[in-house]
RODREN-902492 format. One line per 3 residues: number of its first residue (from 0); their letters; for each residue z, x, y of C-alpha. Coordinates in nm, 4 decimals, decimal comma. Example, Ala and Ser with C-alpha at 12.3 -4.5 7.8 and 13.67 -1.06 7.14 Angstrom:
<nodes>
0) AS) 0,7800 1,2300 -0,4500  0,7140 1,3670 -0,1060
</nodes>
This chain:
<nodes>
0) XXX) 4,8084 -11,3555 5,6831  4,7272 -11,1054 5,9689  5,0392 -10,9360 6,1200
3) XXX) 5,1150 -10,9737 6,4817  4,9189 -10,5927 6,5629  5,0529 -10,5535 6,9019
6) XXX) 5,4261 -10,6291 6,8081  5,4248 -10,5153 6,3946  5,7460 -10,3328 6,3614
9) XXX) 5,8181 -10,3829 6,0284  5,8075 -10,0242 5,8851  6,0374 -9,9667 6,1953
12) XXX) 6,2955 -10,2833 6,1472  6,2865 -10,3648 5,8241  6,6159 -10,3378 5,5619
15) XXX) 6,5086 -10,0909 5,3479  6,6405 -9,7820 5,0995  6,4969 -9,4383 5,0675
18) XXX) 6,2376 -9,5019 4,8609  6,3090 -9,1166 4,6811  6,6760 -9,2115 4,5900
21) XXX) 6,7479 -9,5120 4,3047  6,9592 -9,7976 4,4613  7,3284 -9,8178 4,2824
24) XXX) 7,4726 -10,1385 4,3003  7,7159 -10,4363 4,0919  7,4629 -10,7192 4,1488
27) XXX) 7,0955 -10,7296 4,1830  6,9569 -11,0716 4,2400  6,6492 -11,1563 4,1936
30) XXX) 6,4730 -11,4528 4,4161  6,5023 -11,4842 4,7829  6,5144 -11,8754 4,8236
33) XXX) 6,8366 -12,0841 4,8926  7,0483 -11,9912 4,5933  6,9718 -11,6444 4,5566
36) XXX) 7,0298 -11,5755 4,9344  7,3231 -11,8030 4,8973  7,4706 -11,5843 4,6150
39) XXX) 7,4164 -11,3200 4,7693  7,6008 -11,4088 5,1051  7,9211 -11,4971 4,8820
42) XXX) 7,9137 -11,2301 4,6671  7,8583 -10,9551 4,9183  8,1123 -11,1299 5,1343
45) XXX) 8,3410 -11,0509 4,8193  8,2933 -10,6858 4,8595  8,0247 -10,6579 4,5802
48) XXX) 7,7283 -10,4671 4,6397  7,4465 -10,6493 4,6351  7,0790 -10,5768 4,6310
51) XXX) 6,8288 -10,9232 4,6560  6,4363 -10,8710 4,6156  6,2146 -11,1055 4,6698
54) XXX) 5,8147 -11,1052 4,5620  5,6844 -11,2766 4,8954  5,8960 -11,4129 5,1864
57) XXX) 6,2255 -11,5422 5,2287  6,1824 -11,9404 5,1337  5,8459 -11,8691 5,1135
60) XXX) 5,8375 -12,1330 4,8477  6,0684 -12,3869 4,6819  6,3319 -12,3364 4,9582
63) XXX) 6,1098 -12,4323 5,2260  5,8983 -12,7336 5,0883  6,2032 -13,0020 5,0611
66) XXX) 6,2245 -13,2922 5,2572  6,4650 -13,1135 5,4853  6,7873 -13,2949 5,4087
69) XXX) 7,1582 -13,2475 5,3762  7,2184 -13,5704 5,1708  7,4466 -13,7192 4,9431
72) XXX) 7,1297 -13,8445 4,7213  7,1635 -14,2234 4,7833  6,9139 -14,2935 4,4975
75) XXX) 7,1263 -14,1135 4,2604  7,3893 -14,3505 4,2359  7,1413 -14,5761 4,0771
78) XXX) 7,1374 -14,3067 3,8148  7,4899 -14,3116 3,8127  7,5411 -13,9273 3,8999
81) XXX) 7,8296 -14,0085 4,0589  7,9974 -13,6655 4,0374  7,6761 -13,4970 4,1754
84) XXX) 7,6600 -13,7445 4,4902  8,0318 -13,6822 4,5564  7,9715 -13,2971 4,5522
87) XXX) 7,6893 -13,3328 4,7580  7,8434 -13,5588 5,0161  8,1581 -13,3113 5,0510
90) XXX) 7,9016 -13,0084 5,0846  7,7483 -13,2635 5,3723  8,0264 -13,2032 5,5969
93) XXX) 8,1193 -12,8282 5,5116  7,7421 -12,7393 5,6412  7,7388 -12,9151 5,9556
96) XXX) 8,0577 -12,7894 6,0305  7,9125 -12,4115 5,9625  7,5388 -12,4490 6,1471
99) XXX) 7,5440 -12,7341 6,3608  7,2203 -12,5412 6,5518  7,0064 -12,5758 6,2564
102) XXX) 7,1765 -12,8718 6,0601  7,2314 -13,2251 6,2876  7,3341 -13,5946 6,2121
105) XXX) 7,0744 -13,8489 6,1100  7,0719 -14,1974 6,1203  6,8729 -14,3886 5,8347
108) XXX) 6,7450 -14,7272 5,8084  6,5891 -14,9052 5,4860  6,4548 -15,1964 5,5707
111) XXX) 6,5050 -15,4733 5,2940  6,2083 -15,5736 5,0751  6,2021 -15,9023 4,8660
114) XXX) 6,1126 -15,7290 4,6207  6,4213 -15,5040 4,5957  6,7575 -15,5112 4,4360
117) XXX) 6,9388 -15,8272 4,6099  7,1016 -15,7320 4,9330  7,4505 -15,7345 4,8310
120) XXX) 7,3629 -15,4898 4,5546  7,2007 -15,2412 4,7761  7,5568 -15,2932 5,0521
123) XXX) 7,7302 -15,1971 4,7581  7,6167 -14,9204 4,6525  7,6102 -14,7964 5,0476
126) XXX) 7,9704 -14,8969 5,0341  8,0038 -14,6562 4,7521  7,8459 -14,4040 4,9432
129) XXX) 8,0254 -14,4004 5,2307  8,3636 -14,3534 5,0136  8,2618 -14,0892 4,7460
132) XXX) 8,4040 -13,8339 4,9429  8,6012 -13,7385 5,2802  8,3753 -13,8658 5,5710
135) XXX) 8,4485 -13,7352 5,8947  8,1386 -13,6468 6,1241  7,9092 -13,9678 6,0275
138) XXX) 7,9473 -14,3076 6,0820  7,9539 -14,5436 5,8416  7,6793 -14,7882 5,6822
141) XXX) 7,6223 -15,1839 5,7966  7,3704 -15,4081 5,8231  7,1307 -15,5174 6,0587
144) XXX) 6,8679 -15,7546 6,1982  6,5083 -15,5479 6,2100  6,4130 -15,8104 6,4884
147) XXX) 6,7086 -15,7054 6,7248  6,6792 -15,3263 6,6709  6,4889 -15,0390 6,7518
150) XXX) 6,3562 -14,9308 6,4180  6,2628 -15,2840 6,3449  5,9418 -15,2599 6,6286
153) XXX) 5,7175 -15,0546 6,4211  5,7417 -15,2440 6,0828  5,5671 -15,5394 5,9837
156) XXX) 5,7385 -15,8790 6,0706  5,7746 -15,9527 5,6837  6,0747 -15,6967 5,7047
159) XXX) 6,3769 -15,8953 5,8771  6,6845 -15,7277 5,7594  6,7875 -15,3853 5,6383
162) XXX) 7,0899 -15,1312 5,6206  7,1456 -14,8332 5,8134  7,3488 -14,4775 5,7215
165) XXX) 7,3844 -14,1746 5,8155  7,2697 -13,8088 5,6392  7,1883 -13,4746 5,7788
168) XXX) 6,8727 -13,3066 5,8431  6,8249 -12,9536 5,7988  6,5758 -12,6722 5,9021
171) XXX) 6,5411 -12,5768 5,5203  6,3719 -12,2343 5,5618  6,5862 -12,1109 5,8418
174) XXX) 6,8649 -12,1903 5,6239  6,7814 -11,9369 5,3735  6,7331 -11,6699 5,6403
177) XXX) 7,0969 -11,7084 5,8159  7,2641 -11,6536 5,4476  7,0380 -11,3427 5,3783
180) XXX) 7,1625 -11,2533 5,7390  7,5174 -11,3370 5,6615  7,4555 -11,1493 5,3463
183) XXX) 7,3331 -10,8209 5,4980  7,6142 -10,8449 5,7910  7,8531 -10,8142 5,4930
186) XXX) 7,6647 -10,4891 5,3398  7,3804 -10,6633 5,1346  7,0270 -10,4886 5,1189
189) XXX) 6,8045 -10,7544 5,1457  6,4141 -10,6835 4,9772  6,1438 -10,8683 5,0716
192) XXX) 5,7742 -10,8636 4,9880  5,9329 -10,6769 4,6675  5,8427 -10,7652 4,3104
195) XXX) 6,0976 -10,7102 4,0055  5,8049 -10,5857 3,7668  6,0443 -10,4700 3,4875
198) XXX) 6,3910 -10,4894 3,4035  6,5674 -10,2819 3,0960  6,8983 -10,3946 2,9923
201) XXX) 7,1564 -10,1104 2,8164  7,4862 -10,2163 2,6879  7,6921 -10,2032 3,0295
204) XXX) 7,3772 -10,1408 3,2906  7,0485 -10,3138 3,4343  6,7839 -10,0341 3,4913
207) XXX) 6,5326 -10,2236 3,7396  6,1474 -10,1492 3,8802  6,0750 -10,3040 4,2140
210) XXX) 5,7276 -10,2557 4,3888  5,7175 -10,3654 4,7494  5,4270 -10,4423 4,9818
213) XXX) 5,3984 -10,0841 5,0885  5,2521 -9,9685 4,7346  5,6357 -9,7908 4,6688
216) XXX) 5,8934 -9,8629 4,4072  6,2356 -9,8545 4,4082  6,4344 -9,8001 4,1282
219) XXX) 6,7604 -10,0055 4,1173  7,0497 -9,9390 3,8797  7,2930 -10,2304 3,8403
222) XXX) 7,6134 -10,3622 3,6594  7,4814 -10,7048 3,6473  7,1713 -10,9524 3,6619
225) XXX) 7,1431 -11,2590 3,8848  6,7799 -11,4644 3,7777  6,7705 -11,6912 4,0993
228) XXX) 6,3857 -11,7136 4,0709  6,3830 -12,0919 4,1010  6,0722 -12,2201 3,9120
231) XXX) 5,9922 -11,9027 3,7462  6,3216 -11,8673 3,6006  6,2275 -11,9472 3,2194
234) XXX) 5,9203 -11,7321 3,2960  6,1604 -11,4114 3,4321  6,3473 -11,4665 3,1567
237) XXX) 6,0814 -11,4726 2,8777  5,8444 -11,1981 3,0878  6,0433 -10,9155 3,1841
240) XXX) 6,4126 -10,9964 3,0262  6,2404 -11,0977 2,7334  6,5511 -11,3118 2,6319
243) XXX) 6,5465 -11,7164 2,5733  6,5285 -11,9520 2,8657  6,8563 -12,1398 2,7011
246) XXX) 6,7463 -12,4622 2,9363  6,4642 -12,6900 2,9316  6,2960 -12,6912 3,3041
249) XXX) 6,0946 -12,9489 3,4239  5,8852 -12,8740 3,7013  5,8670 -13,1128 3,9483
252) XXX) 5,5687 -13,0982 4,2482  5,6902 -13,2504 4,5690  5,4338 -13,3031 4,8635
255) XXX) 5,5101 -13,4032 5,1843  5,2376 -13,5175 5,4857  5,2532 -13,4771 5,8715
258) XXX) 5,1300 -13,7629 6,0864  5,1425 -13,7817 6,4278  5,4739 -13,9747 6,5369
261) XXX) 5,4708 -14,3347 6,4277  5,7840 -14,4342 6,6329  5,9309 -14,3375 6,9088
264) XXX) 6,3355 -14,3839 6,8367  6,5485 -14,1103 6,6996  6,6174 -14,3553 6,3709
267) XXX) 6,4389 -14,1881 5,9729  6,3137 -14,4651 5,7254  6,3815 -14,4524 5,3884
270) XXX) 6,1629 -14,6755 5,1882  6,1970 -14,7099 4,7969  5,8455 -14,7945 4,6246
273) XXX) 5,8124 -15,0363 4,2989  5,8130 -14,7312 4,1185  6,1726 -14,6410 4,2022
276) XXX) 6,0956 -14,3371 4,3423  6,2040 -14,3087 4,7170  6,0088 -14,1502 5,0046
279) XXX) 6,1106 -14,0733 5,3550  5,9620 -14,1245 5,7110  6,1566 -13,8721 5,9599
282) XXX) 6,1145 -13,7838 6,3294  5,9829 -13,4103 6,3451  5,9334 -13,1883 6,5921
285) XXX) 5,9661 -13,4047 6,8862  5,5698 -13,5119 6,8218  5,5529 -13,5871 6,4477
288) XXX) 5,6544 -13,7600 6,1589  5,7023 -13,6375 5,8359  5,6714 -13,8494 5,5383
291) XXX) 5,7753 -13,7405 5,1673  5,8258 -13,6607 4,8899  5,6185 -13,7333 4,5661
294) XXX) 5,7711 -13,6666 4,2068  5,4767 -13,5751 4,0013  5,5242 -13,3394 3,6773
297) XXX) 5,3568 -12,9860 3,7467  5,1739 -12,7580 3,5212  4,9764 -12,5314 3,7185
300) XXX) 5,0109 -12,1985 3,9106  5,3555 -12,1939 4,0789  5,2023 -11,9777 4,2958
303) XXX) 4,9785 -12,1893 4,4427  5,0830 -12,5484 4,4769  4,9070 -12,7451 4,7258
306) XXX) 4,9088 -13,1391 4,7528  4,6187 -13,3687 4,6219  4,4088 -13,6743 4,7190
309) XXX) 4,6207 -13,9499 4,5092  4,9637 -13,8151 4,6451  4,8297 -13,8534 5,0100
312) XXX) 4,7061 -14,1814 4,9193  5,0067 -14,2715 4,7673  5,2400 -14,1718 5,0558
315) XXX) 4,9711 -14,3275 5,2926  4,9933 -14,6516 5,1020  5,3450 -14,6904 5,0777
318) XXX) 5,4105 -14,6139 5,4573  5,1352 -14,8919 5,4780  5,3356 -15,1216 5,3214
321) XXX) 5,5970 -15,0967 5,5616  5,4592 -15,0017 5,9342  5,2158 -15,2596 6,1523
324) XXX) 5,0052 -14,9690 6,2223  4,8507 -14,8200 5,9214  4,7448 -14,4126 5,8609
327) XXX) 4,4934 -14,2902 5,6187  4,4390 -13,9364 5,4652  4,2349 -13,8719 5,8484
330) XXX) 4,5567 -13,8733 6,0341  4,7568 -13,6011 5,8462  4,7473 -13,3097 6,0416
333) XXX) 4,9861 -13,0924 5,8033  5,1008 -13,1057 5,4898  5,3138 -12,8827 5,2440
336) XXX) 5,4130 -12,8741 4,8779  5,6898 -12,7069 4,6622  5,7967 -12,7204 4,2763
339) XXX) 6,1392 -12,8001 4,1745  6,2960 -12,6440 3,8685  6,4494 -12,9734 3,7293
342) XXX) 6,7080 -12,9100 3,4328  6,5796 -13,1205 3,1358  6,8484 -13,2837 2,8969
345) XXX) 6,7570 -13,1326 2,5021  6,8241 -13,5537 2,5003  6,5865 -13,6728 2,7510
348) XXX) 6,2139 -13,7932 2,6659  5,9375 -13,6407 2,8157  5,8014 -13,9455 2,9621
351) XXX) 6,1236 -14,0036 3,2241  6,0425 -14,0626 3,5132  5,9940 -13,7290 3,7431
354) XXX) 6,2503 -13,9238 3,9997  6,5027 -13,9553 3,6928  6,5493 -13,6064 3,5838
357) XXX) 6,8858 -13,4594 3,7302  6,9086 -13,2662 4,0655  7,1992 -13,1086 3,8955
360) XXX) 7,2445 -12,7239 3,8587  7,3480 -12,5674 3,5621  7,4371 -12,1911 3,5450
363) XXX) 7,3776 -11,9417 3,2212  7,6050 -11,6561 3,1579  7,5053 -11,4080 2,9134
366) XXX) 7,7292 -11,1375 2,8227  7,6153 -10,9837 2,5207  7,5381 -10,6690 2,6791
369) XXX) 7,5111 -10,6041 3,0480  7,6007 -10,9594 3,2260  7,2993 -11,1693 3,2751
372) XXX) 7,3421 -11,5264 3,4983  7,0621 -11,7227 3,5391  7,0524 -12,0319 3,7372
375) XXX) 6,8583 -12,3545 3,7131  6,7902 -12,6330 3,9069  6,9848 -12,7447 4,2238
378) XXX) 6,9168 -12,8768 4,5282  6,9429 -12,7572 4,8845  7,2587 -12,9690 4,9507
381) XXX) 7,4511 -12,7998 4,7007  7,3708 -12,4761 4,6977  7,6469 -12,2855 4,8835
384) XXX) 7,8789 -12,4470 4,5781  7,6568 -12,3182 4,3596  7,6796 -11,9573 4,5108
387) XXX) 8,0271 -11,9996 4,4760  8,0605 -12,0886 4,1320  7,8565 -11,8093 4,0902
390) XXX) 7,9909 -11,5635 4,1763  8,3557 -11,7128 4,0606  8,1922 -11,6949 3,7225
393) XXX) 8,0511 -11,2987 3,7927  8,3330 -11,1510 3,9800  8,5633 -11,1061 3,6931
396) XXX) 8,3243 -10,9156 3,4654  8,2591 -10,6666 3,7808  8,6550 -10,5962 3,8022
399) XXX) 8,6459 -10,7932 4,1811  8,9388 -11,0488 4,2671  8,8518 -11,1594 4,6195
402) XXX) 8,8582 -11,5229 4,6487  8,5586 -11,7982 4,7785  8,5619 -11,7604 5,1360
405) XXX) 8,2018 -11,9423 5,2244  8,3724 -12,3032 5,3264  8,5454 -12,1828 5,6053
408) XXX) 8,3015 -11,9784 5,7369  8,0292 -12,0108 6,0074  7,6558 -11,8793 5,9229
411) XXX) 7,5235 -11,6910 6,1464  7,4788 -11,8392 6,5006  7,7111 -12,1486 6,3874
414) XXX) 8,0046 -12,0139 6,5277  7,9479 -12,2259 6,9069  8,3107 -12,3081 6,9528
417) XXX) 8,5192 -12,0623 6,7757  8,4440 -11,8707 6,4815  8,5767 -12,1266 6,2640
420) XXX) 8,3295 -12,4036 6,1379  8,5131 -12,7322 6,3422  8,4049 -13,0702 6,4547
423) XXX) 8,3330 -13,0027 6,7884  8,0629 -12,7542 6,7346  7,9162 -13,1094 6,5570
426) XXX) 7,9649 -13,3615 6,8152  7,8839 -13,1700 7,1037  7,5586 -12,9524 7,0125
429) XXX) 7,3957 -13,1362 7,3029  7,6355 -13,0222 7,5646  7,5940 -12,6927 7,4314
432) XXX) 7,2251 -12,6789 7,4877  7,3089 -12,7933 7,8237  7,5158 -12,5335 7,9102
435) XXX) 7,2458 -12,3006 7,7834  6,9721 -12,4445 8,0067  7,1848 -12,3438 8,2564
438) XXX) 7,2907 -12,0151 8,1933  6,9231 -11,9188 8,0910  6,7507 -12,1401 8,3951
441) XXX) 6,4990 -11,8897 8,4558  6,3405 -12,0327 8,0912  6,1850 -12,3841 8,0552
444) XXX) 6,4883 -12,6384 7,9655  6,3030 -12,7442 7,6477  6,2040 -12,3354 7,5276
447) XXX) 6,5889 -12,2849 7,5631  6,6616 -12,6235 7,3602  6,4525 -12,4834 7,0906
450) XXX) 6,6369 -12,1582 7,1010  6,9481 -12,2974 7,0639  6,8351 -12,5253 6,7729
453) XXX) 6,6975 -12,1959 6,6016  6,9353 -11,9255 6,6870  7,2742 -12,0920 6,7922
456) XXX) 7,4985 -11,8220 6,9858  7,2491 -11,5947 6,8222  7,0090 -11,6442 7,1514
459) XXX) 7,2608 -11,3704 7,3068  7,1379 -11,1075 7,0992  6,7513 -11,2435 7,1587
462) XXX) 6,7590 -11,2643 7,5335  7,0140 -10,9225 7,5684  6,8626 -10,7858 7,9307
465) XXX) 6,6403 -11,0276 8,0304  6,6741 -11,2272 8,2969  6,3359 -11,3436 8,3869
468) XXX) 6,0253 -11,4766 8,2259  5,8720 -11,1411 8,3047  6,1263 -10,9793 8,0504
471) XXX) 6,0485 -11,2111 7,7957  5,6711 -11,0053 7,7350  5,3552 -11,1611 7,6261
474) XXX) 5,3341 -11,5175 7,5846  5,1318 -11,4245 7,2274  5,0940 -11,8415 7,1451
477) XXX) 5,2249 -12,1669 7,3564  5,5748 -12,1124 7,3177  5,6169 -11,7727 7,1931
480) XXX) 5,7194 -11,4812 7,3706  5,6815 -11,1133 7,2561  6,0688 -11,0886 7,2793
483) XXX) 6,1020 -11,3978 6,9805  5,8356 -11,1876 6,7862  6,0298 -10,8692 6,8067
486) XXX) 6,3514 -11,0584 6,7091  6,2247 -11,2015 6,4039  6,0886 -10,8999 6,3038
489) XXX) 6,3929 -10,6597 6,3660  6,6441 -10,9589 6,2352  6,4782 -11,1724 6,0369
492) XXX) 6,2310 -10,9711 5,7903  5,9449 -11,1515 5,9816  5,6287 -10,9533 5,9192
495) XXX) 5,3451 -11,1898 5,9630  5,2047 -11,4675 6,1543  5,2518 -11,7290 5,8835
498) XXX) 5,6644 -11,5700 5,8494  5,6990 -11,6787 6,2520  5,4618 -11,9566 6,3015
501) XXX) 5,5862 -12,1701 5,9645  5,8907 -12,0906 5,8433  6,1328 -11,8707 6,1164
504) XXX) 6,0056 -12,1947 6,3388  5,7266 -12,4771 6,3184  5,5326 -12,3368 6,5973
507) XXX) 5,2173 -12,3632 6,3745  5,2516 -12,6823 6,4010  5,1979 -12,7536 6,7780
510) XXX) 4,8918 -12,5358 6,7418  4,6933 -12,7425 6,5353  4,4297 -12,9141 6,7184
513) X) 4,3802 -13,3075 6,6235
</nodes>
């Protein structure tokens, strides 16, 4: 993608060693998506020094393709993964608490088909749900009558009665920048566009090759070995450690379509198919809806996943099933895909169901020589537990006793009313826009809404000395201001259009022409 030319600062802005000097360090990590960058955040919060490297962008792939959830898993308690669900649901609550500008309360509704498990089964197992685990900033589940509700107007009269509950939606990618922030605010040095092309391993050290974007490499020196490259990991492993994978990955390709908005309440649909598998219909970006995800196996270039005819169709047809007004493959405007590294059972058979496998994270540690700790699977819900039981498992090899401090701690921009993570920051978001819009009136209310949804109290450091729209620069695209640009390229490691416009925000998005 072509760099913004006028505003390119990245040679300027961007976190980076002297390239003549090799980097000394306890922990280099390599993969910049949500568990690396997670890891990292926790570990160099622990006084560890950290390096992270990362080939392409920050949640340039995996970590920016999910269905943008913070979610107990509902479906999995049909697979009985009650211990995963319960962890999930408790890391539910610690991440609103500590980003209520990026993460928010959702209310779901899944409207009852005849075909379905009976009724009283499915209040069950919502009953479950709701009790797994502490429960504090969502209401509960209950039933209701599709004919005397809101999200009962789009479907198809056939649907009468379904269930509502609550989840959290999350801007995924912008996620995995405020813990690389966190991370480098706490003495990280954070790579990006920077390949780990070979790795040596000694008795006690890592000897490491990175090449970056700028034709240079750096030569990093390190105690210990963090593989957090997602769905490359057996690959890393087998390519340039040259050791065993240890686990069985299953790769997993997820799509996910954009439609223009089908419905016009603030309510998400979850629908489950025949198939068992389960696939969302959420209210995004104020003018769309986005409807995933698909479960197919993968076996192609992990570098370049894309989404397919018979997934659209499939998503199309099962949103048909449901909504009075039918879409077809003409009226997505956007679409995205990503591959999740599912752990495989040695136990399970290959023909499971995609949707079966475990979302389940399982960490290696290999101390034969130097420390090696490779991670597989996970989801985005869980991965700040990961992180810690990461580095809980790392820190006592590297001689470092500081205890997990990441639960009780705001990420960057999170910290609205105190810098504690707390209810209120929660429950009133909204008045805290307001209050915003006010003390920034000389912006549009809705560009300042959008600000505070992206940065939290982070906009103070974005609009520092400006007070006008003159001192905000060029308006470069509807929306965005040379001042945002500059930002996310002196903060954020933004160095393109497609870094900005698609993953620090969805601005791409509104450009599209339909």
């Amino acid at each position: 993608m072509d760099k913004f030319p006028a505003y390119n600062s990245y040679k300027q802005f961007r976190d980076r060693p002297d390239m003549h000097q090799q980097l000394q360090c306890d922990v280099l990590i390599v993969g910049g998506g949500i568990n690396g960058a997670g890891i990292a955040r926790d570990a160099a919060g622990r006084g560890l020094s950290v390096v992270l490297c990362e080939k392409d962008d920050l949640a340039s792939h995996t970590s920016s393709a999910s269905t943008k959830l913070i979610h107990g898993g509902l479906r999995y308690l049909e697979q009985y993964e009650f211990s995963l669900v319960r962890k999930a649901l408790i890391e539910r609550e610690v991440l609103m608490r500590s980003a209520p500008h990026i993460i928010h309360p959702l209310r779901f509704v899944m409207p009852h088909d005849q075909g379905q498990r009976p009724a009283w089964m499915i209040r069950a197992g919502m009953f479950i749900y709701d009790h797994l685990a502490k429960r504090e900033l969502l209401p509960g589940s209950h039933g209701i009558k599709l004919r005397k509700h809101a999200a009962g107007a789009p479907l198809k009269d056939s649907f009468t009665k379904g269930f509502a509950y609550s989840d959290g939606w999350v801007d995924d990618a912008r996620l995995v920048v405020l813990n690389a922030i966190s991370a480098r605010e706490n003495g990280a040095t954070i790579l990006t566009r920077t390949a780990c092309t070979t790795v040596t391993r000694t008795a006690d050290r890592w000897n490491a090759t990175l090449h970056n974007a700028n034709d240079e490499t750096i030569e990093v020196n390190a105690k210990l070995l963090i593989n957090a490259t997602g769905p490359w990991a057996a690959s890393f492993l087998h390519d340039s450690v040259h050791g065993r994978a240890g686990k069985k990955l299953r790769l997993i390709k997820g799509s996910h379509i954009v439609v223009k908005k089908l419905f016009d309440h603030p309510y998400a649909y979850i629908f489950q198919h025949p198939d068992g598998r389960i696939v969302f219909a959420i209210p995004y970006e104020h003018d769309y809806t986005l409807i995933g995800t698909t479960d197919i196996d993968y076996h192609g270039d992990t570098d370049k996943v894309a989404i397919n005819a018979e997934e659209i169709d499939y998503l199309c047809e099962l949103v048909n099933h449901y909504f009075e007004k039918p879409i077809t493959s003409a009226d997505v405007v956007w679409s995205y895909s990503g591959v999740r590294p599912l752990v495989e059972d040695e136990k399970e058979d290959d023909s499971e169901s995609a949707s079966e496998v475990t979302r389940d994270y399982k960490l290696a540690f290999d101390t034969d020589a130097a420390p090696l700790l490779t991670v597989f699977g996970g989801k985005i819900t869980t991965f700040r537990k990961l992180a810690e039981e990461a580095v809980d498992l790392i820190a006592p090899v590297l001689n470092n006793h500081h205890g997990a401090w990441t639960a009780d701690a705001c990420l960057p921009g999170g910290d609205i009313y105190g810098s504690k993570p707390n209810k209120r920051a929660v429950m009133e978001f909204d008045d805290y826009v307001r209050d915003l819009q006010q003390e920034y009136a000389w912006l549009p209310p809705a560009l300042v809404e959008r600000y505070a949804r992206a940065y939290g109290t982070r906009i103070k450091l974005m609009l520092a000395d400006r007070s006008s729209l003159a001192d905000m620069g060029e308006e470069i695209a509807p929306g965005l201001f040379a001042a945002e640009v500059a930002y996310l390229q002196r903060h954020e490691w933004a160095t393109c259009d497609e870094d900005i416009l698609w993953r620090r925000s969805k601005l791409g998005l509104h450009l599209i022409r339909v």
